[in-house]
KOLZA-201814 format. One record per residue (C-alpha): residue number from 1; chain; y, z, x. Coordinates in steps of 0.05 Angstrom, whole numbers. Layout:
<atoms>
+-----+-------+--------+--------+--------+
|  nr | kette |      Y |      Z |      X |
+-----+-------+--------+--------+--------+
| NUM |     A |      Y |      Z |      X |
...
+-----+-------+--------+--------+--------+
</atoms>
This chain:
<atoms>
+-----+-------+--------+--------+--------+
|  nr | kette |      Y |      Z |      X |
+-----+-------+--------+--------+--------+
|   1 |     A |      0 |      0 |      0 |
|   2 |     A |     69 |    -14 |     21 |
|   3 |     A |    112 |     41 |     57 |
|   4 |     A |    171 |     25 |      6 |
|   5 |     A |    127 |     33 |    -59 |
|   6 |     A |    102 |     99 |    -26 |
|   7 |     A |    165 |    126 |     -4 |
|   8 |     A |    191 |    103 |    -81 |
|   9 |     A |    128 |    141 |   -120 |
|  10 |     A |    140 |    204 |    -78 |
|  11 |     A |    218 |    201 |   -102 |
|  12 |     A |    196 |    197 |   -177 |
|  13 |     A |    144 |    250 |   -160 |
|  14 |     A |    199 |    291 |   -137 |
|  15 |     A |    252 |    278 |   -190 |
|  16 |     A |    197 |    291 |   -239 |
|  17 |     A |    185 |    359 |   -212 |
|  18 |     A |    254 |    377 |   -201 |
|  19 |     A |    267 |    360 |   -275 |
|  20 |     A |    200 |    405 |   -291 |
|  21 |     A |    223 |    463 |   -243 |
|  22 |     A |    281 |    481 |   -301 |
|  23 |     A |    225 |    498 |   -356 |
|  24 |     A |    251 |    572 |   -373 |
|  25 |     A |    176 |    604 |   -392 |
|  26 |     A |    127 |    545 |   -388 |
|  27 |     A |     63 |    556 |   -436 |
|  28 |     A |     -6 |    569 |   -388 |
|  29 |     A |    -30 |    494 |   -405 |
|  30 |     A |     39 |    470 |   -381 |
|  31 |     A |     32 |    514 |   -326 |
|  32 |     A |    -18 |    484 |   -299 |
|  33 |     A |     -4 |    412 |   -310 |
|  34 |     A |     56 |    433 |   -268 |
|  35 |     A |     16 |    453 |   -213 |
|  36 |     A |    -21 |    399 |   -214 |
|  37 |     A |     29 |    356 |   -206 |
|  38 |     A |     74 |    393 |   -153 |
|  39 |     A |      5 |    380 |   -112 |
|  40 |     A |     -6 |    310 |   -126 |
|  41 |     A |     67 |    300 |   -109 |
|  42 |     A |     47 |    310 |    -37 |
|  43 |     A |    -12 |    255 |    -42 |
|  44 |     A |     46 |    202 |    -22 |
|  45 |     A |     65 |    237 |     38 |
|  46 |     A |      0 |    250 |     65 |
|  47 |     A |    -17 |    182 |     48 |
|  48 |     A |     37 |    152 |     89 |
|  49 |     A |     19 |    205 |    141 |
|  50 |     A |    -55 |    163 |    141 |
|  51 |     A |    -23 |    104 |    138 |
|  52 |     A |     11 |    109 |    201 |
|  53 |     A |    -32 |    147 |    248 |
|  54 |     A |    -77 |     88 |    232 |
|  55 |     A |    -15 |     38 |    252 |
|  56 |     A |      5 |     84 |    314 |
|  57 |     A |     72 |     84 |    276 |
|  58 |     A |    117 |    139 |    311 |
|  59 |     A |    180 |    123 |    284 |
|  60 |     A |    152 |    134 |    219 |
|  61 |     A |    110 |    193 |    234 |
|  62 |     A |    180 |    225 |    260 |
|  63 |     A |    205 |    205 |    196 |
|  64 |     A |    157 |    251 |    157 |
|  65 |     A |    163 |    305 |    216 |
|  66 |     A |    235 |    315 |    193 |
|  67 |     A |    225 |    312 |    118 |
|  68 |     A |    176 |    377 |    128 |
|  69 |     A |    216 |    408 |    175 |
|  70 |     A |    271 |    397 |    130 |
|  71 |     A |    249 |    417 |     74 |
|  72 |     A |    208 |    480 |    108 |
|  73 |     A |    271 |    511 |    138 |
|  74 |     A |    327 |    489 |     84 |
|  75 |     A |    275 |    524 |     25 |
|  76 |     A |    270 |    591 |     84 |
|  77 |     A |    350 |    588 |     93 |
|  78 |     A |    361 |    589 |     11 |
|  79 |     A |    304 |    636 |     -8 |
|  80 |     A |    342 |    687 |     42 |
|  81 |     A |    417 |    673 |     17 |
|  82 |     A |    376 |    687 |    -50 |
|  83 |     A |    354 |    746 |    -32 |
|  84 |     A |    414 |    773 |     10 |
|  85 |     A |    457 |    753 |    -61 |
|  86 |     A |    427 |    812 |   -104 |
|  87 |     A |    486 |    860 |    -90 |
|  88 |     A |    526 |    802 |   -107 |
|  89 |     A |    549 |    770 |   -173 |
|  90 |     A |    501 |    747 |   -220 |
|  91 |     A |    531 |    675 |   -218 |
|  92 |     A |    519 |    667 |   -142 |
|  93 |     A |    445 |    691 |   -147 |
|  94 |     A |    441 |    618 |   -208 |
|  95 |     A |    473 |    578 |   -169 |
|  96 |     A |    431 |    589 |   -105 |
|  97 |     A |    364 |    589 |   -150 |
|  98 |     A |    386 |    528 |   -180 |
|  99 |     A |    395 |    498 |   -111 |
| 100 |     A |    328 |    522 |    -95 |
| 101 |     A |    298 |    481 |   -153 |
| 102 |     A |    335 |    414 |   -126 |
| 103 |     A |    315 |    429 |    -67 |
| 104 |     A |    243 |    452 |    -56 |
| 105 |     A |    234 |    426 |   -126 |
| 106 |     A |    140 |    423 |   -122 |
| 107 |     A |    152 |    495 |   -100 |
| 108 |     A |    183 |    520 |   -168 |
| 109 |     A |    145 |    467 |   -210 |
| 110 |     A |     79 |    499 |   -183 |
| 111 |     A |     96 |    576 |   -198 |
| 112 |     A |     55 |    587 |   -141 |
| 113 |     A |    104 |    584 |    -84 |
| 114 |     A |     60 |    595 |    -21 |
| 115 |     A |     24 |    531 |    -45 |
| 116 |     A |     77 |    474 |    -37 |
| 117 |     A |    105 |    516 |     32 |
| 118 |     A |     28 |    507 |     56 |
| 119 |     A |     25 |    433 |     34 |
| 120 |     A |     88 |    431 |     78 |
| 121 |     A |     65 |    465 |    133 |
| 122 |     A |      2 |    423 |    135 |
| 123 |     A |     38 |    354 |    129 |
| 124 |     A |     92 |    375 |    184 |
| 125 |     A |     33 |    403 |    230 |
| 126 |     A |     -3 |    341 |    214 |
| 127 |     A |     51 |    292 |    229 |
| 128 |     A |     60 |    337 |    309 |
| 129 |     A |    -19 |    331 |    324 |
| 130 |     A |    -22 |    258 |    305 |
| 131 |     A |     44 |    240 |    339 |
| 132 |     A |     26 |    271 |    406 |
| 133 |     A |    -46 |    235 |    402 |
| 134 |     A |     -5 |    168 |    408 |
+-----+-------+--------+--------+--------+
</atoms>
């Protein structure tokens, strides 16, 4: 499969669980349709992560290296202003969770946080080893 249509699905995949990460009190069955798809929105990345160990692509493995660090240390750097807001207004403490959801959206969608930081983790780890084997 093309790198574009990849790079395209994973956007959707995103958007769609960004949109899903607002649900106030989600029902069990939703719950876990949610989780299901904050993990299958990391099939794309993983896929592309195949695709170009297989191509010896390291411009595009550095690519996905900086999405997961990204998105690993800008989800650590807002879950601590969240926490370090509680003596602050109630406002500030929204506005940061809401950021939170934009920006680590498969994390919030899942309700199980520790899963989509894993997924991360694995994909960014992934991306080093296979890099360094080039």
């Amino acid at each position: 499969m093309k790198k574009r249509i990849l790079y395209i699905v994973w956007l959707w995949l995103y958007l769609l669980c960004a949109a899903l990460g607002h649900t106030a009190s989600p029902t069990a069955t939703q719950q876990a349709a949610m989780t299901c798809l904050s993990v299958i929105f990391f099939i794309p990345g993983f896929w592309l992560l195949i695709d170009f160990c297989r191509r010896r692509d390291k411009k595009g493995l550095s690519c996905l290296f900086f999405i997961s660090l990204a998105s690993l240390a800008l989800t650590f750097l807002l879950l601590l202003a969240n926490l370090l807001s509680v003596t602050g207004p109630e406002a500030l403490g929204n506005v940061l969770y809401v950021l939170l959801i934009w920006l680590s959206s498969p994390m919030v969608c899942s309700g199980y946080w520790f899963l989509s930081l894993f997924l991360w983790a694995i994909l960014l780890f992934s991306a080093i080893t296979c890099k360094k084997k080039l």
